[in-house]
C-alpha positions in Angstrom: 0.0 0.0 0.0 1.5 3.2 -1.1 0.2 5.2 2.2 0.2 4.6 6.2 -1.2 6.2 8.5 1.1 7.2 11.0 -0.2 9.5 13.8 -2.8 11.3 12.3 -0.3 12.1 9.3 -1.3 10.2 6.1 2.4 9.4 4.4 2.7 8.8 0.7 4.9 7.2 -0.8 6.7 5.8 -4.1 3.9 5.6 -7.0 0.5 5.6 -6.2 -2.1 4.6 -8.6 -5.5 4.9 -9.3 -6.7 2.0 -6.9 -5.6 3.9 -3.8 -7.8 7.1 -4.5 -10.8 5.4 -2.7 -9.1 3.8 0.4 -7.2 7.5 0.4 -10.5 9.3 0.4 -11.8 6.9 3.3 -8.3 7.4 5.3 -8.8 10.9 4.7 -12.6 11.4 6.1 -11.7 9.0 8.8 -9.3 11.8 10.0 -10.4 14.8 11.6 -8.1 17.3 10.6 -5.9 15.3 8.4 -2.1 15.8 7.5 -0.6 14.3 4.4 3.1 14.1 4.5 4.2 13.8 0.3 8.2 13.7 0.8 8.3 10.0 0.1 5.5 10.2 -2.8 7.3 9.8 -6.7 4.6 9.8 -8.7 0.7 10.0 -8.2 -2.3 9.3 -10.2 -4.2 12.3 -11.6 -7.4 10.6 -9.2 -5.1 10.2 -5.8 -4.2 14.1 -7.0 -8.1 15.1 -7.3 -8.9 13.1 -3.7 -5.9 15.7 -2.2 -7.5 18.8 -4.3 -11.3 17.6 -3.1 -10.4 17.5 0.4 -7.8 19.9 1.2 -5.7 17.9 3.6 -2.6 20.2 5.4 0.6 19.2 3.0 3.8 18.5 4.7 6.9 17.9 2.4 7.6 17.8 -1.6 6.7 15.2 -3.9 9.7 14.3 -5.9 7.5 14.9 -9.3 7.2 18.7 -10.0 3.9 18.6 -12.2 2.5 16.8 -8.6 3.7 19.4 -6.7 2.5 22.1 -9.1 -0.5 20.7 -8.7 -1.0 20.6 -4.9 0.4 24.0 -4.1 -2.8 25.6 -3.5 -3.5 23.1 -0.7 -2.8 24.6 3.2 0.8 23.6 4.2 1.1 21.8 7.9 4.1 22.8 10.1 6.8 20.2 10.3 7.1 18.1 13.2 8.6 20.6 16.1 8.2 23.7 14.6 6.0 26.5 16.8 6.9 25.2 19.6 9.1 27.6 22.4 12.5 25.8 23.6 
């Protein structure tokens, strides 16, 4: 499976195709305020793409495919892991 749920943070990664848009969707609404972490994604699927569009997850990393990235960049960016928080 090209995604785990870790945490609340939904990781992609490698190439995800078409037949993980639907069990990405359900991860995703199963989630309250989900995270999607795309550092380890390659390549995606226009329809795992369209899921991320549809429901606006918070984005944490870079997909290593620019056209993906291009096409996400609209979506709200999470903070990384330790960030915000006073030392």
């Amino acid at each position: 499976m090209p995604f785990d749920l870790r945490d609340d943070c939904i990781l992609l990664h490698g190439h995800c195709p078409i037949e993980e848009s639907e069990p990405l969707l359900d991860a995703l609404r199963g989630t309250a305020c989900p995270v999607v972490d795309l550092s380890g994604l390659e390549q995606a699927h226009t329809a795992i793409l369209q899921v991320l569009m549809a429901t606006a997850p918070a984005i944490r990393g870079c997909p290593a495919d620019p056209v993906t990235a291009a096409c996400l960049v609209a979506l709200p960016r999470a903070e990384a892991p330790g960030e915000g928080r006073a030392g």
